[in-house]
C-alpha positions, 0 to 999 in steps of 0.5 A: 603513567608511562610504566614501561616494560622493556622491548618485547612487543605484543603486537602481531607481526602482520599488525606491526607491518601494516601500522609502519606502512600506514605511518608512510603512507601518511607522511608521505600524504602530508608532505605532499599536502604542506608541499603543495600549500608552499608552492600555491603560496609562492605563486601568489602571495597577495592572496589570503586564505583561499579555499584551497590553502585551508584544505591542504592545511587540514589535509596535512594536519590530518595525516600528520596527526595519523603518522603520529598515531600509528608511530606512537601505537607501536612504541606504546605496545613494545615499551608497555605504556599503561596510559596509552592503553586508555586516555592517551591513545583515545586521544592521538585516535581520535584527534586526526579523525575529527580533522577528517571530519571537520575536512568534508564537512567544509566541503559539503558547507561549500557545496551547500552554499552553491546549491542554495546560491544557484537556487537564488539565481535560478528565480531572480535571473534567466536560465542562461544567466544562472548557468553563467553564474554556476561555471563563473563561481563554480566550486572554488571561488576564493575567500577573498577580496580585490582589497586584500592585494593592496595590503601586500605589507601585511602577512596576514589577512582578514579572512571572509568566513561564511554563515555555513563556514562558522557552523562547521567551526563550531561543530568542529569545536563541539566535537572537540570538547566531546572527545575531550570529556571522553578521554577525562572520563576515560582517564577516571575509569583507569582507577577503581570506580564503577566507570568502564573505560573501554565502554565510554570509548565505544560509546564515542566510538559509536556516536561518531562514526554514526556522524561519518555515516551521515556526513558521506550521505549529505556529501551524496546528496548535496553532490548528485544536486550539483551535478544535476545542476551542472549538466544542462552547461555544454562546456569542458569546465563544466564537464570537468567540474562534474566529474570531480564532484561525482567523483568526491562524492562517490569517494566519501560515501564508500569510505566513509561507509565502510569506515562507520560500519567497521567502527560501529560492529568491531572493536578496531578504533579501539585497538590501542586498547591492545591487551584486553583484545582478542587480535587475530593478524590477516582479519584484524589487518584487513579491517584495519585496511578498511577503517584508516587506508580506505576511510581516511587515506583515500579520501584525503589523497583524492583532495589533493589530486582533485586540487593539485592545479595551481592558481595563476602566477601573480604579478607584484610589482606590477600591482604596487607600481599602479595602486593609484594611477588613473587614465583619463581620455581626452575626448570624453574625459571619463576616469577608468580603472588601471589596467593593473588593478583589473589584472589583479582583480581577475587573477584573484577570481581566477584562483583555485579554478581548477578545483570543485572546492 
């Protein structure tokens, strides 16, 4: 399975420089991501999963996977691997790329969600109330609840998952379990039988970057909506936040777009396929500059600038010492909440405010 050849690699020289500085940029992505997800968790431990954890776990994972990828292409093309030439690089291609994709799609179910909840406000409230509640939620309002800093003993939290949030789950798994049929049938085509694994590879090739074509779309759609939505607000924040969307926006669909168009006309996801392809160094180079620097690297590198604001320092001690204590007044005798327990509440619904996501 893993037949090696010895050490003469078949690789371009320009290919071999570009996919090392691929591999750094990717790490170096990653590392920023998983760094940042260390600091935003020593800020404010009472916290669960927020919205802006689970991207930069997703970020990271993403660009991780990539850093392998391109690692491993390199010593599969020196050291000959046969089966990296066929399941195996299917597999360590295609892997990283669905966490891209499962990465946006969260974002556009977040976008959708606010869409549709400010439509719902827009008929029940006033106009003015339904701009307050637009800022007020904004793109980043924390998947969890006051409760959950109470349960400071507990490493781990429920997490409050929307009706959109499992859709995206579930496509994600779906999507999954399609590769995985792919690369098993890939696997099969390797012996003599009338399956051709090279056109079971373009054809999920195909049908995927189809799905990233329509994904940058709706993330068009649902971004130029909320700005819209968002402008009749005369405040920084609200300038602030259009400018991120827009920004997303229009960072997905360039990216995403230039990333399916290369897919769906070249044979450049399928370049572990090395041997059976016609490689020309600086047009197969730029290519691939399209396909993973602009279509993948970009986009998550812009996440994490977009959420490089951390949430609000936390007070622990605080916060355990005044879980039950209440104060009543002695003239009207009337029970009021602890202050700490409105401070807590309030850095909770704090968290992430500086990100559209």
């Amino acid at each position: 399975m893993f037949e090696e050849k010895g050490w003469s690699c078949s690789f371009p020289e320009e290919l071999v420089g570009l996919n090392l500085v691929f591999a750094c940029f990717d790490v170096l992505i990653a590392i920023l991501a998983f760094t940042q997800l260390a600091r935003i968790r020593s800020r404010n431990k009472q916290l669960g999963w927020t919205r802006q954890k689970v991207f930069h776990i997703l970020i990271g994972t993403t660009n991780t996977g990539y850093f392998i990828y391109f690692v491993l292409s390199l010593v599969a093309a020196c050291r000959g691997w046969l089966c990296w030439s066929y399941s195996c690089g299917f597999v360590a291609m295609a892997f990283p790329r669905i966490l891209l994709f499962a990465t946006f799609l969260l974002l556009l179910s977040f976008w959708v969600d606010l869409c549709h909840q400010a439509d719902d406000e827009e008929e029940e409230d006033d106009e003015q109330g339904f701009l307050e509640a637009l800022i007020q939620n904004s793109l980043n309002r924390p998947r969890s609840s006051p409760a959950d800093s109470r349960r400071s003993c507990y490493p781990f939290r429920l997490i409050h998952v929307g009706s959109r949030q499992k859709i995206v789950i579930l496509v994600t798994v779906l999507v999954f379990l399609l590769m995985m049929t792919f690369a098993v049938l890939i696997w099969i085509g390797m012996e003599e039988n009338p399956i051709d694994s090279s056109t079971v590879s373009r054809v999920y090739v195909d049908l995927f970057a189809t799905a990233i074509l329509l994904l940058g779309g709706a993330l068009a759609c649902y971004g130029l909506l909320l700005c819209r939505k968002m402008r009749n607000v005369r405040s920084e924040r609200a300038s602030s936040e259009i400018w991120k969307v827009a920004g997303l926006a229009i960072v997905s669909v360039l990216s995403f777009t230039s990333s399916a168009l290369v897919a769906l006309f070249t044979d450049i996801p399928v370049l572990y396929h090395w041997h059976e392809l016609h490689i020309d160094g600086v047009y197969t180079s730029l290519l691939l500059i399209l396909y993973y620097f602009i279509g993948s690297s970009v986009p998550s590198a812009f996440v994490l600038w977009v959420m490089r604001e951390l949430p609000p320092m936390s007070i622990a001690n605080t916060q355990e010492e005044s879980t039950t204590v209440t104060f009543i007044t002695d003239s009207s005798a009337q029970i009021r909440r602890p202050q700490n327990w409105t401070t807590s509440a309030s850095s909770q619904n704090q968290v992430s405010r500086g990100s559209p996501i």
